[in-house]
N, C-alpha and C positions, 0 to 999 in steps of 0.2 A: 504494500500500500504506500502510497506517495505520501511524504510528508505531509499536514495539513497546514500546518501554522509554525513561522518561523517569526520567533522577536530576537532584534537587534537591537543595539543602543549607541544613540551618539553621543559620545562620552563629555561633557561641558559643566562638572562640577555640581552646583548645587540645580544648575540650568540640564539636564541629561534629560532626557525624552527617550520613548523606547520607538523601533520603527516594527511594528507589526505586518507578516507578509502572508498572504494564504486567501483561499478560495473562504466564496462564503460567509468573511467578515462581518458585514453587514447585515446579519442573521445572530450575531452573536452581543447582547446586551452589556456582556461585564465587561468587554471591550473599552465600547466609545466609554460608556459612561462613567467610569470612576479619572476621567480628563476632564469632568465638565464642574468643578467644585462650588458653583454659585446655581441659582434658581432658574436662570436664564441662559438662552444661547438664539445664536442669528447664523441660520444656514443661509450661507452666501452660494448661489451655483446658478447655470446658464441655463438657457432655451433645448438645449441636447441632452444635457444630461440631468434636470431636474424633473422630467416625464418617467426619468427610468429609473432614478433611485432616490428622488426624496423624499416619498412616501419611509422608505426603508430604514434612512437615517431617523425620519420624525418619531418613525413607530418604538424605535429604540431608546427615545427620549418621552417617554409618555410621563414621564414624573418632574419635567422641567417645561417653564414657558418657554416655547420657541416661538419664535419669526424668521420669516425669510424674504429673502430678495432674489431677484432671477435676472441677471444679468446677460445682453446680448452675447453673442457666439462668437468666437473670433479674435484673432489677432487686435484687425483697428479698431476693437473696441478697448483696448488693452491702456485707456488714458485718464488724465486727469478728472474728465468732468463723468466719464462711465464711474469713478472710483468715488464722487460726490455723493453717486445716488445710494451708496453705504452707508455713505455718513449721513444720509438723511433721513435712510431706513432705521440706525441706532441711534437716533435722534429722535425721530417721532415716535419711535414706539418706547422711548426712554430709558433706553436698557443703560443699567452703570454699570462699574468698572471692573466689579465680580462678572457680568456675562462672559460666554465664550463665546468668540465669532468662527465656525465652522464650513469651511474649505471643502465645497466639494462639488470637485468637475478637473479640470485638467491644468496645465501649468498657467495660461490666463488668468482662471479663477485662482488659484492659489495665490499667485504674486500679488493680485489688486485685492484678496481678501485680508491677506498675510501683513498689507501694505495699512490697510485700514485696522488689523488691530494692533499695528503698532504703533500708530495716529491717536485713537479715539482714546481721548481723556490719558493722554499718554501710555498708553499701552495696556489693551485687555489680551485674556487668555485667547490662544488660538489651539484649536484643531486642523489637521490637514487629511484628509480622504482624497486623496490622488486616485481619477479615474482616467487615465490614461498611462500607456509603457512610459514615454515622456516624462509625466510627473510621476508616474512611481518608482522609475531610476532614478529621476535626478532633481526633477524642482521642487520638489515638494520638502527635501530632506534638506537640510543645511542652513535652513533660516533667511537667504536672499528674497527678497519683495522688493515689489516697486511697480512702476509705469514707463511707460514708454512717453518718449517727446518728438514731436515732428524731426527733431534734429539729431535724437541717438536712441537708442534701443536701450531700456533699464534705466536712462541716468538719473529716475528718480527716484527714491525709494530709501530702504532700509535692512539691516541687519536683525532679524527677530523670527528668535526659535518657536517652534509652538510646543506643546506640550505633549503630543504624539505623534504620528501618520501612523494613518490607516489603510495602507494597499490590498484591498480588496479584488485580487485576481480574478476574479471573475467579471470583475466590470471591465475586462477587455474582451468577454465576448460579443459587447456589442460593438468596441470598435472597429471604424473602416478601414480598410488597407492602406490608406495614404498614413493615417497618423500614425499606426503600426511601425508602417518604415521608419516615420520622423524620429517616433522613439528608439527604434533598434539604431539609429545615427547616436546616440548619449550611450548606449550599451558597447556600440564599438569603440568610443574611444574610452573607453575604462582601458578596456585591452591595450590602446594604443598609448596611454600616458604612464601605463602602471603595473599592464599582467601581460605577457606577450604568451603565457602559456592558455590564459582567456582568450586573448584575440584568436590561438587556433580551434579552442574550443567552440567559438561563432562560424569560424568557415567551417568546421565539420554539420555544425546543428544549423545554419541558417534555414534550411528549408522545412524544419520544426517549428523554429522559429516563426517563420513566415505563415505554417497554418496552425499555429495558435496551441500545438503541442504545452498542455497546461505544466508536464513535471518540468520542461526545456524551459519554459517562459519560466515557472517559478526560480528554480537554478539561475537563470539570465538577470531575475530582479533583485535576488540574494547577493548573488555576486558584486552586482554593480551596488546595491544600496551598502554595503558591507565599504566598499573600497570608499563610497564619499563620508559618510560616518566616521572612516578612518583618519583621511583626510581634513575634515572639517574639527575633529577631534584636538586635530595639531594645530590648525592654523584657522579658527572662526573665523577672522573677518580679512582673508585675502593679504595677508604681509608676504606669505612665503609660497609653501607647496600649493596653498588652494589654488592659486593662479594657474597651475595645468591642467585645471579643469575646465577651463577656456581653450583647450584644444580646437583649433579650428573658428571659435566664436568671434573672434576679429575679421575675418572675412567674410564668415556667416551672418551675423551683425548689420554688418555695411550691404549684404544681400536684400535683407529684411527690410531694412530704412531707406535703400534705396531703389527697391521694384515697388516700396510700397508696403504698409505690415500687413499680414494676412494674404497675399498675392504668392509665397513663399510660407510653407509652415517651418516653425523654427528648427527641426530636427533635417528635413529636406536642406536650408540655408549652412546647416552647422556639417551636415555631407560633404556637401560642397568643399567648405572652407578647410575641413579636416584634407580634404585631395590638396587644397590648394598650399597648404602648408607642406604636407609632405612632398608636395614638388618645390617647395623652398628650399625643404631641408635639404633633397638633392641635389640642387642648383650651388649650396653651400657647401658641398664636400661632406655633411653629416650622412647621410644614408644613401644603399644605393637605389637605384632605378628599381632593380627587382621588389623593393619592399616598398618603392612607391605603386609599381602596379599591382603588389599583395594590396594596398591600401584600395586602391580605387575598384581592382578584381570584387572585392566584397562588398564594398559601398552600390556598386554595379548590383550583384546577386543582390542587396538588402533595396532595390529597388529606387537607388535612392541618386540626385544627382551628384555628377561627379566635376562639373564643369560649373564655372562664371555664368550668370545671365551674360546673353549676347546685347540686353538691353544697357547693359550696363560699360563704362568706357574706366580705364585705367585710371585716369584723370579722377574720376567719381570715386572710384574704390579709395586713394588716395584722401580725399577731402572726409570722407566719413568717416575712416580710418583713423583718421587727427584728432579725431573727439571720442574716442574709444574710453572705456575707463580706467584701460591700461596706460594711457598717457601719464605719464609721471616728468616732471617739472618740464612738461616738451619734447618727449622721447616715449616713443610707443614701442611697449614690450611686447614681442610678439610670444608664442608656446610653439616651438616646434621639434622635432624629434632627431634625435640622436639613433635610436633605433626602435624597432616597433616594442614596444614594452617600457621604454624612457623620454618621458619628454623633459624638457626644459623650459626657462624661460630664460630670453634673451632679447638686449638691445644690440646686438654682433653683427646686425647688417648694414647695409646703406641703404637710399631709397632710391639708388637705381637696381641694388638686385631686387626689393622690394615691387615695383613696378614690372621689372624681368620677370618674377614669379607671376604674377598677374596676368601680363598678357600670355604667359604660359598658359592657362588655363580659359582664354576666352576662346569660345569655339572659331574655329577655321573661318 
């Protein structure tokens, strides 16, 4: 019999949270609720995924007041004035500083819920219920929140843990093929920044993967939530190692803000950007060729892209790139690899190999 339920913990002192991983979840009472230590809670989730599972959450809270709010779908909703209509929802309905504000839908919902309770009355309790691959590898765990700006992707936002996640594997059987991909792009570069004996174990199971194989997905979300928990463990707010967890995300980034958000899902953009690093690194004397086209061989099988929009100009890449949040006093650090299993981070280039790398990757 498969495993059902696996808890991790991300290790943060008096601040630790457990991450719970398994089918079914949300059928299970003693769960959510010993996260919820005030009277009140505000399920924050979308048009997609509040049809299919907020009944489920609600049912599980039948001894607390809830309210909720059902937020548009989608990347470009992912702003300032979408993230108001929270604060107006914990405002009218008057919830104070004991409530929990509760996360549930996909990396979108997480960041602008995450974002809002670490705003409202300076900071109430949060839950995160990651219903997509996406955010049950990766955003939902580590405490990052925020919004997006016409001019950069995240640069608004905050640092604030919540008190659980709850990956309930089964709410990817309703997802569709595309966001599947996007999330298996945040699974492959676990392997790529950290476990080289991962990244083989994706090119043997990809096509498990791909049809939703539950022990292979569980294994894939264990793995990868294990490896940022580790990492965030060491370095909460981005000084050191977390920064190679933006594998790929500087050019995936500039994908997103510059075709437009939502035109590109963020896992599809960060495909991309992961090829396009790895043809840095080779450009740089770091890896060879054969381990840039291992990179893009599987980004290819995970269905996912491997190239630059064609919409997009070197020039562009360049100017979005400068406002990255990896710019540090006017030097943008890029992550890219040494070998598959080691990334780095480094300012060691110029920006004409910068630029070289780039048009490397814009289609013929």
């Amino acid at each position: 019999m498969p495993e059902s339920k696996t808890i991790l913990s991300v290790e943060l002192g008096d601040r630790s949270y457990p991450i719970y991983i398994g089918s079914n979840l949300l059928d299970q009472e003693d769960i959510l609720l010993p996260h919820i230590p005030g009277n009140s809670a505000l399920i924050v989730s979308n048009e997609t995924v509040a049809p299919l599972y907020l009944n489920k959450v609600k049912a599980l809270l039948k001894s607390k007041r809830v309210e909720t709010i059902i937020l548009p779908d989608g990347e470009k909703f992912k702003n300032l004035e979408v993230l108001n209509t929270i604060f107006d929802a914990l405002l009218s309905h008057r919830l104070d500083r004991n409530t929990t504000i509760i996360a549930l839908g996909g990396g979108v919902v997480g960041d602008m819920a995450g974002f809002a309770a670490a705003s409202y009355q300076r900071g109430v309790h949060l839950v995160q219920i990651p219903t997509t691959l996406l955010s049950q590898v990766d955003s939902s765990v580590g405490g990052k929140t925020g919004v997006n700006h016409a001019l950069g992707k995240n640069m608004i936002g905050a640092f604030y843990q919540p008190r659980a996640v709850i990956a309930d594997t089964s709410t990817l059987n309703t997802l569709d093929d595309r966001e599947l991909s996007a999330g298996l792009a945040e699974v492959i570069k676990y392997g790529l920044i950290r476990h080289a004996d991962f990244f083989e174990w994706i090119k043997i199971n990809i096509d498990q993967l791909l049809a939703k194989h539950p022990e292979t997905l569980l294994h894939a979300i264990k793995i990868s939530c294990q490896t940022k928990a580790e990492i965030v463990a060491a370095d909460e707010k981005e000084s050191g190692q977390r920064a190679l967890l933006n594998l790929g995300h500087t050019f995936g980034h500039a994908i997103e803000t510059g075709m437009g958000y939502g035109e590109w899902l963020h896992g599809e953009a960060v495909g991309a950007g992961m090829c396009m690093a790895a043809r840095m690194s080779s450009s740089l004397g770091w890896i060879q060729e054969a381990q840039v086209q291992d990179t893009i061989n599987l980004m290819q099988q995970a269905k996912l892209p491997t190239m630059a929009p064609e919409a997009m100009t070197t020039e562009q890449f360049l100017e979005l790139m400068s406002v990255d949040k990896k710019v540090l006093d006017g030097v943008l650090r890029l992550v890219l690899l040494k070998d598959i299993g080691q990334a780095v981070v480094t300012d060691n280039y110029t920006q004409k190999q910068l630029a070289e790398a780039i048009k490397a990757s814009q289609p013929a």
